[in-house]
C-alpha positions in Angstrom: 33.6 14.9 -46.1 30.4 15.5 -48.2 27.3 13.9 -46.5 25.4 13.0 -49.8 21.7 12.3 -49.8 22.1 11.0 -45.8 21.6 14.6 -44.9 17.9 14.4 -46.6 17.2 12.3 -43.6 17.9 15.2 -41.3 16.0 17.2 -43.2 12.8 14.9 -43.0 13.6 14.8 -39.1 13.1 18.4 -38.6 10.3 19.2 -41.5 8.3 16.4 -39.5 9.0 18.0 -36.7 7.7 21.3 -37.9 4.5 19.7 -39.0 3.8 18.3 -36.0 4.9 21.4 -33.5 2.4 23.2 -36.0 6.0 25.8 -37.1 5.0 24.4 -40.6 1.7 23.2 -42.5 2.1 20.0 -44.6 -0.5 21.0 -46.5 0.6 24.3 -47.6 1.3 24.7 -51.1 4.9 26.0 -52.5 5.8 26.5 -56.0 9.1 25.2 -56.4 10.7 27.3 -59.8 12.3 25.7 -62.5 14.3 28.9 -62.6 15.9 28.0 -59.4 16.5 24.0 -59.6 19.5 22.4 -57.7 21.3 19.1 -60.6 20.7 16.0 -59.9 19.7 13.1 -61.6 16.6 12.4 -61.0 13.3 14.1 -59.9 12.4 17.8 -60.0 15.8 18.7 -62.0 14.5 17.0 -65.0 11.1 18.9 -65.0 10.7 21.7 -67.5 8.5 23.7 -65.6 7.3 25.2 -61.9 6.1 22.5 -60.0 3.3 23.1 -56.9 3.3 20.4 -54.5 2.5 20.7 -50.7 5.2 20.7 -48.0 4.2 17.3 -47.4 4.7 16.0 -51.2 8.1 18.2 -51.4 9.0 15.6 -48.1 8.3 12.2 -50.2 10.3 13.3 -52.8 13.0 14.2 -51.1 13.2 10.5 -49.7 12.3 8.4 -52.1 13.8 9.3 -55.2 16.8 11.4 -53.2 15.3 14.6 -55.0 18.1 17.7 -54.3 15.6 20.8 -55.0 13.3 19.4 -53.0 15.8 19.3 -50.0 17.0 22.6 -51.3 13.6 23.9 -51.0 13.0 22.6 -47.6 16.3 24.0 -46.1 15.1 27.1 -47.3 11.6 27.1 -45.8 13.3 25.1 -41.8 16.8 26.9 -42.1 20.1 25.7 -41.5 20.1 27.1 -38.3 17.5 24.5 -37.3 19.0 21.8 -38.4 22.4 22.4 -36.5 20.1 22.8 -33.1 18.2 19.7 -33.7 21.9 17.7 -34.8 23.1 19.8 -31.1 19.7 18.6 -29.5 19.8 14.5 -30.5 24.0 14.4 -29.8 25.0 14.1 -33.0 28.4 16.3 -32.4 30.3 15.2 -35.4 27.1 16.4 -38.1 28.4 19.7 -39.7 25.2 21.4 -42.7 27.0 24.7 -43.9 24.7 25.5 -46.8 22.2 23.7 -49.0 22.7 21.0 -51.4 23.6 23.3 -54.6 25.6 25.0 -52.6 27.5 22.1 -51.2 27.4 20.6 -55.2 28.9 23.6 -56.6 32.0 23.7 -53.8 33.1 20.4 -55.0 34.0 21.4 -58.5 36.3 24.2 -56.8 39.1 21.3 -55.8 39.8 21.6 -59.6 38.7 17.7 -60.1 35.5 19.0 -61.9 35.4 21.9 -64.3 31.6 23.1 -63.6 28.0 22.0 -63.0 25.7 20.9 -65.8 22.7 22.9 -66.0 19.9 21.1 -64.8 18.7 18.1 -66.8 21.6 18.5 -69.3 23.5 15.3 -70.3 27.3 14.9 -69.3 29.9 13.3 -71.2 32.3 10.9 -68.4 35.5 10.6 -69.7 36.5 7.8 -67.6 33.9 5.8 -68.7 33.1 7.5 -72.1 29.3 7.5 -71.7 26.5 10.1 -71.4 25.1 10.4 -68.2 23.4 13.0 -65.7 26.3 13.2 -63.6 29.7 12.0 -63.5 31.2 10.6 -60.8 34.9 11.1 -62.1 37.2 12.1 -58.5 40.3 12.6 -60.9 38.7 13.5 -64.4 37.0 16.8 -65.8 33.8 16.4 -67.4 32.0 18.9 -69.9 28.4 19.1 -70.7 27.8 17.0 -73.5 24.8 19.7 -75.1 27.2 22.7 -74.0 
């Protein structure tokens, strides 16, 4: 099962708690490269250039607008590692975080159900609804970039 966006909450749980056990400073600024950006509809994949933003700001995004880099970015910066021992540490046995979200995003196209990932803020024809979108949601259609 792919956890989505609900794993963002995680991710919030142990930033937070890296800010206040002092393992992280809310306040420090991190370049997040547009070189580097994980698709997704909204947010920091549809920015042309590097963004700086402190850990704190790179938190709010992640939650309210569901941002993927973002989480990317923080996954990078608390590790996986951490995340699997706080999930251990709060009983929640049946939580499984292999890799980051672009990680995760591009695994899915491998079940041969999608051909490939757009590059980041590209449009994407949907076949089953023949529309252009940021994403398409198709489980049994392939999709192509529309500006490929």
């Amino acid at each position: 099962m792919v956890p989505a966006s609900v794993v963002k909450v995680q991710v919030a749980l142990e930033a937070e708690t890296s800010f206040v056990e002092g393992r992280l400073d809310p306040c420090e600024r991190v370049t997040l490269s547009a070189a580097d950006r994980t698709p997704g509809p909204v947010g920091m994949s549809l920015f042309n250039g590097d963004a700086v933003l402190s850990w704190r700001d790179v938190v709010v995004l992640m939650l309210i607008i569901s941002d993927n880099h973002t989480t990317d970015a923080l996954l990078r910066r608390v590790g996986v590692d951490a995340l699997i021992a706080t999930a251990m540490r709060l009983g929640l046995t049946g939580t499984a975080i292999e890799s980051d979200l672009r990680t995760m995003l591009d695994s899915i196209g491998q079940d041969g159900s999608v051909t490939r990932m757009p590059p980041a803020g590209r449009r994407v024809e949907c076949p089953a609804r023949r529309t252009s979108t940021s994403t398409c949601s198709c489980s049994k259609s392939r999709w192509k970039s529309a500006n490929a």
